[in-house]
C-alpha positions in Angstrom: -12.3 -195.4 147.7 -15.2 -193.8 148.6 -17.1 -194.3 152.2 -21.0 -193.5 150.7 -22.0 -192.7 154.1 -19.1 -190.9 155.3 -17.5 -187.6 153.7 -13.9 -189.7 154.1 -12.1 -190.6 151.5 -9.7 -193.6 151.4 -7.0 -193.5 149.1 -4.9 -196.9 148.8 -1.0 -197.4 146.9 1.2 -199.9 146.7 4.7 -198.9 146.7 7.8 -200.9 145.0 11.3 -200.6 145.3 12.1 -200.5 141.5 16.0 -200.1 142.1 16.9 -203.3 141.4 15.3 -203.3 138.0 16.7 -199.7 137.6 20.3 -201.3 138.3 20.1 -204.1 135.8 18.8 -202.0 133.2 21.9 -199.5 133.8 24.2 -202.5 133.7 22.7 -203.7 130.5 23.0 -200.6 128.9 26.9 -200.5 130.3 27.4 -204.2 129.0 26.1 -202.4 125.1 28.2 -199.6 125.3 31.5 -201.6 126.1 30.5 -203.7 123.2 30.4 -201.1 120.9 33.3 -199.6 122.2 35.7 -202.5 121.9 33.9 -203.3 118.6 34.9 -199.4 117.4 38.6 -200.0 118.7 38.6 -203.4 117.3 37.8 -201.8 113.6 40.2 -198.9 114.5 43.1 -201.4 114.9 42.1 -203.6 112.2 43.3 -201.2 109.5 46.6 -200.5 110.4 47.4 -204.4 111.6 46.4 -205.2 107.9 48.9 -202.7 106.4 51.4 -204.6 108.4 50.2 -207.4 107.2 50.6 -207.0 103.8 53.9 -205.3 104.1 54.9 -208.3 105.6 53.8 -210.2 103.0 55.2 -208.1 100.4 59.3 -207.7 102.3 59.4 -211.4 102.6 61.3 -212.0 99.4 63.4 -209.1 100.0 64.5 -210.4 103.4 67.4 -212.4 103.7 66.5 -215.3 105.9 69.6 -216.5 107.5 70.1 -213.7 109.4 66.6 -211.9 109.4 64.6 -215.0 108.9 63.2 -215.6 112.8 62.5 -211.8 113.1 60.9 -211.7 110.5 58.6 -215.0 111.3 57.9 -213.6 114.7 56.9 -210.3 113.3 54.5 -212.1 110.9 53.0 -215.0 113.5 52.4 -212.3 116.2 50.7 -209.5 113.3 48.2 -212.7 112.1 47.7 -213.8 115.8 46.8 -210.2 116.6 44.8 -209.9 113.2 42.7 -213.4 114.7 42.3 -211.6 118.3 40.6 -208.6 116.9 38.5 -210.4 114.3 37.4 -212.3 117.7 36.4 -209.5 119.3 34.6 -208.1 116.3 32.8 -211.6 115.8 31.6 -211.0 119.6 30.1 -207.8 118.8 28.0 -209.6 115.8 26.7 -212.2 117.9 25.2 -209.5 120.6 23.9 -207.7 117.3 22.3 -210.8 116.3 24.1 -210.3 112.7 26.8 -213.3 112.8 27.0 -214.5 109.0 29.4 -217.4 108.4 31.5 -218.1 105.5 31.8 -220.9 104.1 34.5 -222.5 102.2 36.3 -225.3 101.1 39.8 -225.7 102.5 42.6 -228.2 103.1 42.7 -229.5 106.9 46.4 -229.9 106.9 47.3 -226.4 105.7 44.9 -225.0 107.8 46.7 -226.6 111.2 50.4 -226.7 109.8 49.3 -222.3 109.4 47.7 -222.3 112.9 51.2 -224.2 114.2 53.2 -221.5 112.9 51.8 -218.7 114.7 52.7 -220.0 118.3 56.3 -221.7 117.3 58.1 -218.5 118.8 56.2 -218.9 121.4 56.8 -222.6 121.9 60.3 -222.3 121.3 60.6 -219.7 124.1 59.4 -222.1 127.1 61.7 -224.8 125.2 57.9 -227.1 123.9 57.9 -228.8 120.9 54.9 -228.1 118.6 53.9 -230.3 115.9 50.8 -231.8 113.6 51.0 -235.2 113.9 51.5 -237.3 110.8 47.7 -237.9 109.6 47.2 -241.8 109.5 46.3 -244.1 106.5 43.6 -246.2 108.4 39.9 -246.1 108.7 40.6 -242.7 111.2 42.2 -240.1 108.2 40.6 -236.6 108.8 39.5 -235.6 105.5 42.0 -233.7 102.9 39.7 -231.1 102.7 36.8 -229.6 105.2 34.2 -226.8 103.9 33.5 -225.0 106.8 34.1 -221.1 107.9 37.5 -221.2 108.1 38.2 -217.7 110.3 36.0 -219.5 112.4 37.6 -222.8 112.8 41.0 -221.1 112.9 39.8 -219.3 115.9 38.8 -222.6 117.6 42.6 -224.3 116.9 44.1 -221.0 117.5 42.9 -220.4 121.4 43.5 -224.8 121.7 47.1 -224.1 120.7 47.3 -221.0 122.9 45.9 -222.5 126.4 47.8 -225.6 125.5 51.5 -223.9 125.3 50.2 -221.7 128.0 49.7 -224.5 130.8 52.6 -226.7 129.1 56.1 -226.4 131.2 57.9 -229.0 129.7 57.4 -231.3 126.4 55.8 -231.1 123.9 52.1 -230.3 122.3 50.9 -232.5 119.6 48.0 -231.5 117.6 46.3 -234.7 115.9 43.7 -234.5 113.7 41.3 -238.2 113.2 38.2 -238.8 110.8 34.9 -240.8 111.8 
């Protein structure tokens, strides 16, 4: 600003203290790059879990049960629950991408929990809980036979119910029940 009778000159700023802002930004950027790093690790450990996998799948006729039967089982569950953990973390790094697609399919409901059961009975079995689908009804409140959702998805869901449920369980039993409309 200029004093038009005066040879002073008035000069006027605002300061702001921008290091708030500065520090949000720099954790925003932090909270990308651990995304992208546990999503890298995540596909890094997908690979070799899936060879397990389907060496699993392929030794279990070769096996003999009665005396390699529960090792075997417990190898399986905890390589599928493991598999589900890092498809979890890989779904988590689609939705902060904004490019989560979901697949649908038509599947049978009872499979579908009796499958999700069988990756935490070792687990039940070591705190001494019972864990079991309970018989679906006849009545008016069947579940349908068959759901078409996106069922990594809904797996996921049942998966971490079944998982805090043995988790905060000492004694008893957990009962899964499935009901229709």
């Amino acid at each position: 600003m200029v004093d038009s009778g005066s040879k002073n000159k008035i000069v006027m700023t605002t300061i702001r203290d921008q290091s708030y802002w500065l520090e949000l930004e720099r954790q925003k950027q932090m909270s990308n790059m651990k995304t992208v790093a546990f999503a890298s690790a995540a596909h890094e450990f997908r690979n070799p879990l899936n060879g397990i996998v389907a060496s699993l799948d392929l030794l279990e006729d070769k096996i003999d049960l009665a005396t390699g039967g529960v090792f075997f089982t417990t190898a399986k569950n905890c390589s599928n629950l493991m598999l589900y953990l890092i498809r979890d973390i890989l779904d988590f790094s689609q939705i902060e991408s904004k490019s989560f697609i979901l697949n649908l399919s038509e599947d049978v409901l009872k499979e579908v929990l009796e499958n999700c059961i069988d990756l935490f009975q070792f687990k039940a079995r070591e705190k001494n809980i019972k864990l079991f689908v309970e018989k679906f009804s006849q009545g008016s409140d069947q579940p349908p036979k068959k759901i078409k959702t996106d069922i990594n998805r809904v797996k996921q869901i049942i998966i971490n119910l079944i998982s805090n449920a043995i988790k905060y369980t000492s004694k008893g039993h957990v009962k899964i029940v499935a009901k229709g409309d």
